[in-house]
N, C-alpha and C positions, 0 to 999 in steps of 0.2 A: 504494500500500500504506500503510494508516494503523496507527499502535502501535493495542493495543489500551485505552490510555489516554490522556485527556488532561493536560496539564498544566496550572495556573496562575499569573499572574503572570511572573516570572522569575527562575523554582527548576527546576533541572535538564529537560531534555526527557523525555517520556516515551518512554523504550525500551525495544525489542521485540529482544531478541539469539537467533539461531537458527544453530544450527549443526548440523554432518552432519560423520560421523565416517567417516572411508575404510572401503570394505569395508562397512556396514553402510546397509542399505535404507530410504529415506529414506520417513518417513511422508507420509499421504495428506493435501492439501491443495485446498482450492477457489478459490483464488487464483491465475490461472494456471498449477497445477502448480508451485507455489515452490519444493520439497524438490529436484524435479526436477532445475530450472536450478542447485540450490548442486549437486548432484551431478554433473551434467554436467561440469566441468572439477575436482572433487574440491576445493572451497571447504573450509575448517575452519568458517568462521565469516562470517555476516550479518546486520549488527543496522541497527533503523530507529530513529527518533526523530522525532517529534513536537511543535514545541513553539507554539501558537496566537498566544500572545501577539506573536508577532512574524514568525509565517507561515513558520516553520521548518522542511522536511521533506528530512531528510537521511537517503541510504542509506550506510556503510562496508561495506565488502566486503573480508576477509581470505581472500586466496587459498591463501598456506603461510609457515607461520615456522618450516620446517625450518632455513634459512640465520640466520634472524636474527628482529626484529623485523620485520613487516610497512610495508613504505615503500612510498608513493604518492598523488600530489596530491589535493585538493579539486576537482571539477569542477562549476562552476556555470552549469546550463544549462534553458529552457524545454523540457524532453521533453512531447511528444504524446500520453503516457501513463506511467504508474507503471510499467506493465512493461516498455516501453522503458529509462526511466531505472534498474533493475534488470540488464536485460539485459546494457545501458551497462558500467556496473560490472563487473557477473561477469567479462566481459570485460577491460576496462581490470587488472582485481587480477589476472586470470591472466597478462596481459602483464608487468606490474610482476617477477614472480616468474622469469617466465623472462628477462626482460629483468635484475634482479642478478646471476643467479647465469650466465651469458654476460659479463658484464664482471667476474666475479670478486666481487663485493663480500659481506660477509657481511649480506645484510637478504634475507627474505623480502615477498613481492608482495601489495598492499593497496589500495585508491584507494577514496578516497568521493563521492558526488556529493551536491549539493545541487540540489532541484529549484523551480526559477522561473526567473525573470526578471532577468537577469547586471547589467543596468545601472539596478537597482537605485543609488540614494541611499541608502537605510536599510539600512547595510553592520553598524553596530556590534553590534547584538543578534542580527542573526542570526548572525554570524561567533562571538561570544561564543556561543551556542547549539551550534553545530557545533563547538567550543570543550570545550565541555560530553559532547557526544557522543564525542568522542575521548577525554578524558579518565577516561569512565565504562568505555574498554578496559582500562585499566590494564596501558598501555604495550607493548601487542601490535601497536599499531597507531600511525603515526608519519604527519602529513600534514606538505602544504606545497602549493606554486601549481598551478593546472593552467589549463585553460580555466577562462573566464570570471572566476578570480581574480588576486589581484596580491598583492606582496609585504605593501600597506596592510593588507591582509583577515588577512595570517598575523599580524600582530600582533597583532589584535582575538582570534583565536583562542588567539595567547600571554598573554591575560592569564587563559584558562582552562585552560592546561596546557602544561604543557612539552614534550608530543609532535607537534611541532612543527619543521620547517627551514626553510629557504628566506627566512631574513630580513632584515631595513634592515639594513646595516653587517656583515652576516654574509656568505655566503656568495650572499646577494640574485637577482636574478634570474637563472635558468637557460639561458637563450634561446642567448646569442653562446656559451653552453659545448656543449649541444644542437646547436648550427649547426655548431660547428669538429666535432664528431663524427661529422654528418653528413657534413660536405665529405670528412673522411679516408674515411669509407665509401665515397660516392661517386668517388674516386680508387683505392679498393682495384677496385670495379665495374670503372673502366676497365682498371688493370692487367690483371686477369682478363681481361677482352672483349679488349681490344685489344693488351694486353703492355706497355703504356704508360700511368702515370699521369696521365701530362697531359690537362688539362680544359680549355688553351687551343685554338679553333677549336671547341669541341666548341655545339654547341646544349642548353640545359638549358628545359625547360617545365615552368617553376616555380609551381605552385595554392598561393595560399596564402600570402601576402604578411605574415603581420603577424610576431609577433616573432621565431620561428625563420626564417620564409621571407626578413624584412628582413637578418637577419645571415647567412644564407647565398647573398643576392645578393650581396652585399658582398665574401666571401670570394672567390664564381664569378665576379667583376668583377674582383677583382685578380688573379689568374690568365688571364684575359685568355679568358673562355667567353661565347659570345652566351646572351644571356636573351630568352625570351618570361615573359609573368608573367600571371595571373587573380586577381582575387580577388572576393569579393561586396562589398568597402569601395573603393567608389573611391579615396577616401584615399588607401591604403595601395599599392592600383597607383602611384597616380600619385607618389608618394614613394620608390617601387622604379625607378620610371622615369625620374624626376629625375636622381636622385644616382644609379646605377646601369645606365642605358643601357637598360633593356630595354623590350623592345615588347611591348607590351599587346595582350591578346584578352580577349572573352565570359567570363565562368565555364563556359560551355556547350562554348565553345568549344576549352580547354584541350588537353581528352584529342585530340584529331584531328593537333594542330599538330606538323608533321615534327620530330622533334629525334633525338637521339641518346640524353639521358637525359629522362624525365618525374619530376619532383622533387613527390610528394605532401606538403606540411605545414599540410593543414588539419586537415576533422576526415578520421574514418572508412569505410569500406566504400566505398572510392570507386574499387578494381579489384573490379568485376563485371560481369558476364555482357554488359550494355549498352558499357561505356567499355573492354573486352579487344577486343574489336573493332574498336574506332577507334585505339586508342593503333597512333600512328607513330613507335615507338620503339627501342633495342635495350637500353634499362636504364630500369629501375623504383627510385630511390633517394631515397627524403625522410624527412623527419621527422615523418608523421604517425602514429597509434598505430590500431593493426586496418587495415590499408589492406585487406587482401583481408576482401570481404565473408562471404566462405564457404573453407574451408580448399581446396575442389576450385576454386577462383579461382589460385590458387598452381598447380594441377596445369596450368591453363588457358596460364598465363606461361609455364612450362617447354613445352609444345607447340607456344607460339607462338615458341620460343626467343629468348626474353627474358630477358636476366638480373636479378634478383629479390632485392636487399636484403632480408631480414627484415626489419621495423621495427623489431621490440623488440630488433634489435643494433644498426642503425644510429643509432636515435636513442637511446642512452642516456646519453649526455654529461649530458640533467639529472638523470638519476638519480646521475650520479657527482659530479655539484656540491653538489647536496643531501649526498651521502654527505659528502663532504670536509669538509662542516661540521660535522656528527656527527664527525669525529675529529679536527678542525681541522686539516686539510689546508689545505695555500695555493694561492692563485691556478691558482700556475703547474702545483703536484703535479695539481689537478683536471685542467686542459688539458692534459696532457700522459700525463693515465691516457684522460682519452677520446680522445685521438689514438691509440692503440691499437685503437682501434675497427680501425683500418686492417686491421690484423693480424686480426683475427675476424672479420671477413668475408672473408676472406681462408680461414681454418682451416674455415668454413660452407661454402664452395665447393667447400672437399678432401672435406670429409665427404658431400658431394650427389655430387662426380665418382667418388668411390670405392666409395660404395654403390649409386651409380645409383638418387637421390632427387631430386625438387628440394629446392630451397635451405629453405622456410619446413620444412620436414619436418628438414633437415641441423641447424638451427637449433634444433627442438623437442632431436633425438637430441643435441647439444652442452649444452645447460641442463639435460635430465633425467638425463645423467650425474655432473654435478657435486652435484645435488641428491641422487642416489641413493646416490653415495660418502659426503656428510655424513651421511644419515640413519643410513647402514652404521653411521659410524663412534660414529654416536649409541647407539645399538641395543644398539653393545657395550661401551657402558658403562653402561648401564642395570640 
């Protein structure tokens, strides 16, 4: 999707901002059906930017700023197409939204993607450019790291706005906060499954080695849990196998390997219709974001009686590190609000056993409550 202007030199990007308002019909477009997709999950707002000079082509995607400002990382990645890297988003900003307002926090859900090539050298103009694009929300929209970026890139982006987290000497990277959130998750899994939190003897098949999956071996290593581990970086296998004991398989190979929990923390859609089949497991708990391809993937786990983390609870540890610096929270208040994760996934499980839903549905019905009381309480005072 290109704005429908260019820009020159390096003067602002040229942006395309489109939004779709609840309850009203979104107009016709010949661009993959665009109105469509922002309507689909009830976006407020999607603006694109453009900027040639330095091969800049960045989507933001505001999902709801009922709760707050809209927070959610930068993702920079080679999509296959525009309307993948679109899709990406829409998705990723609805996670974001349910994923606060499930840990409590007051921000609404947001993420932007930038689209190329992640290892990229020529980091400063473009990050200034995306810099630029944020900045042109005027503070509806808050970024910070995700895939493909690092804490370096939000700097380049702080020198064009302040709507910005996740930085050097701040609150910095999210990863080991992310992992201890997951781990409590995944011990809440056990409690539930088995009446016991203990994760020593347990087997974990961990996809996904780099900086969530490197800190949540670590933690399943001190507790005393065998690991299998995949990744497509051998590297990063081999650094989780080192210092961490665990035994390496295929990337192919992952989903098959007998364990007890499957630990997803790469990217995406990676429980569907193909890998629900293979998986030899009785819990589904990581930290990657959309793990179920299609929401009837979730249906598929509960039939397979599987028990089934939501993502957008168990991993929000780095949404609450990021938050912590927004109000200067310390170390320890961050780590110790995502260790409550424990407990909500915990309260997702009452709400799935009491309704007789599964879990990612328990999950939606717990975030769109909290959502539905602030707007109430908005409403009446308007």
């Amino acid at each position: 999707m290109k704005a429908p202007a260019k820009s020159s030199g390096s003067s602002s990007p040229a942006v395309s901002t489109l939004g779709v308002s609840p309850g009203r019909e979104p107009r016709a477009t010949r661009s993959f059906e665009l109105f469509s997709l922002l309507a689909e999950h009830d976006h407020e707002q999607v603006s694109f930017a453009y900027e040639p000079s330095c091969g800049y082509r960045g989507i933001i995607a505001i999902h709801s700023t009922v709760l707050g400002p809209a927070l959610g990382g930068t993702r920079f990645w080679n999509y296959r197409s525009d309307e993948e890297a679109l899709v990406d988003c829409l998705r990723l900003a609805r996670g974001m939204t349910y994923k606060a307002a499930v840990a409590g926090l007051n921000l609404g859900g947001g993420k932007s993607v930038i689209l190329g090539d992640n290892r990229t050298t020529r980091r400063e103009a473009l990050f200034r450019a995306h810099g630029r694009h944020v900045e042109s929300l005027k503070g509806r929209y808050i970024t910070a790291e995700d895939v493909g970026t690092s804490t370096s890139d939000m700097e380049y982006i702080k020198a064009e706005t302040n709507q910005v987290t996740g930085l050097i000497g701040k609150s910095g990277d999210p990863s080991p906060v992310t992992a201890y959130g997951v781990y409590r998750g995944m011990k809440a899994c056990a409690a539930y499954r088995y009446g016991s939190d203990r994760l020593a003897g347990k087997t974990v098949a961990l996809q996904g080695c780099g900086s969530v999956g490197y800190h949540l071996a670590q933690l399943l290593h001190a507790e005393g849990a065998k690991l299998v581990c995949a990744d497509i970086d051998p590297q990063r296998v081999k650094r989780v196998v080192d210092e961490w004991g665990a035994t390496a398989v295929a990337p192919s190979e992952i989903y098959g390997v007998p364990a007890d929990v499957f630990a997803p923390c790469a990217m995406g859609a990676v429980i569907n219709d193909d890998t629900i089949r293979r998986l030899e497991v009785e819990i589904v708990a990581g930290g990657a974001n959309n793990q179920l391809a299609e929401d009837r993937h979730g249906d598929l786990l509960e039939e397979r009686h599987i028990t089934y983390a939501p993502d957008y609870v168990i991993n929000g540890g780095g949404l609450i590190n990021v938050n912590a610096e927004l109000h200067g929270w310390s170390p320890e208040r961050a780590r110790n609000k995502a260790g409550e994760i424990y407990d909500t996934i915990l309260r997702v499980f009452e709400i799935a056993r009491d309704e007789a839903i599964p879990s990612y549905r328990a999950a939606d019905r717990l975030a769109e409550q909290r959502i539905e009381a602030i707007a109430q309480v908005r409403r009446s005072h308007v």
